[in-house]
C-alpha positions in Angstrom: 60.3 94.4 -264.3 60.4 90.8 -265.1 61.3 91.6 -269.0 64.0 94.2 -267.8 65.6 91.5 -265.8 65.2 88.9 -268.7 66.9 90.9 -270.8 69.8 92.0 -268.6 70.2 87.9 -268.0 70.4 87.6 -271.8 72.9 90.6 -272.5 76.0 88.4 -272.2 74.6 85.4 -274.8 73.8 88.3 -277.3 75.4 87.7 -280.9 75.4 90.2 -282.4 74.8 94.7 -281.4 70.9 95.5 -281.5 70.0 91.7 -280.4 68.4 92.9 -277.3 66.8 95.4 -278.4 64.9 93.3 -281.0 64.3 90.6 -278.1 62.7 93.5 -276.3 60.2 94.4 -279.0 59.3 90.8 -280.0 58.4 90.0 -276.1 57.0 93.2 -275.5 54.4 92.9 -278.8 53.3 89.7 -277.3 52.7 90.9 -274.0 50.7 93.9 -274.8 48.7 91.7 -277.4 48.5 89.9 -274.8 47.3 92.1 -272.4 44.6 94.2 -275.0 43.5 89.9 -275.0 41.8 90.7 -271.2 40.9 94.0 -271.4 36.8 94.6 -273.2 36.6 98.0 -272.8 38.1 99.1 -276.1 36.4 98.9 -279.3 37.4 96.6 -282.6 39.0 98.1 -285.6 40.1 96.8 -289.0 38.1 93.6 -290.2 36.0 92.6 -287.5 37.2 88.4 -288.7 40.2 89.2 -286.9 38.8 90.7 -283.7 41.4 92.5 -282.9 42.2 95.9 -281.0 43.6 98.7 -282.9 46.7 98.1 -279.7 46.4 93.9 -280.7 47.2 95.5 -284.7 50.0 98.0 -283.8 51.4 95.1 -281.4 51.3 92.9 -284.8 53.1 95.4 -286.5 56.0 95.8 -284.0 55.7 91.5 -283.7 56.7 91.4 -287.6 58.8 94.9 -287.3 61.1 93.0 -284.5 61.2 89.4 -287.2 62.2 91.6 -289.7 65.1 93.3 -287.8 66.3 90.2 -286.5 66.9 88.7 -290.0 68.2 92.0 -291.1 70.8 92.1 -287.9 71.9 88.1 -288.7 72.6 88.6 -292.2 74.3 91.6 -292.2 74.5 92.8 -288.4 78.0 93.6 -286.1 78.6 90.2 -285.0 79.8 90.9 -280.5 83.3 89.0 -280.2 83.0 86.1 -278.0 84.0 86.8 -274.1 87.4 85.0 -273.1 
């Protein structure tokens, strides 16, 4: 609920179409990471350095996912026209 009314907050500072979406994947990759953090009921997978959840890797994956389509959306993206 709190990230729902975050990003509703944001929607009028947004730049440029498909900014709040991407704000929405970054913030929700760190919250379940997060999240998979407390819980020690699931097992590790991948190399056990890391320590991390197969949910803490996907979570990674959307973390760099959401980096890499907010670089893609302020070099080429549909800038919004600024509000009168």
């Amino acid at each position: 609920l709190l990230l729902v009314v975050f990003l509703l907050a944001f929607y009028p500072y947004r730049r440029y179409d498909g900014q709040i979406f991407t704000l929405f994947l970054a913030i929700y990759a760190v919250h379940r990471f997060l999240n998979e953090r407390l819980r020690n009921d699931t097992e590790i997978v991948g190399l056990p350095a890391l320590n991390m959840t197969l949910s803490q890797n996907i979570s990674v994956l959307m973390l760099v996912v959401a980096l890499g389509l907010e670089i893609y959306q302020r070099k080429w993206g549909t800038r919004v026209p600024k509000a009168p």
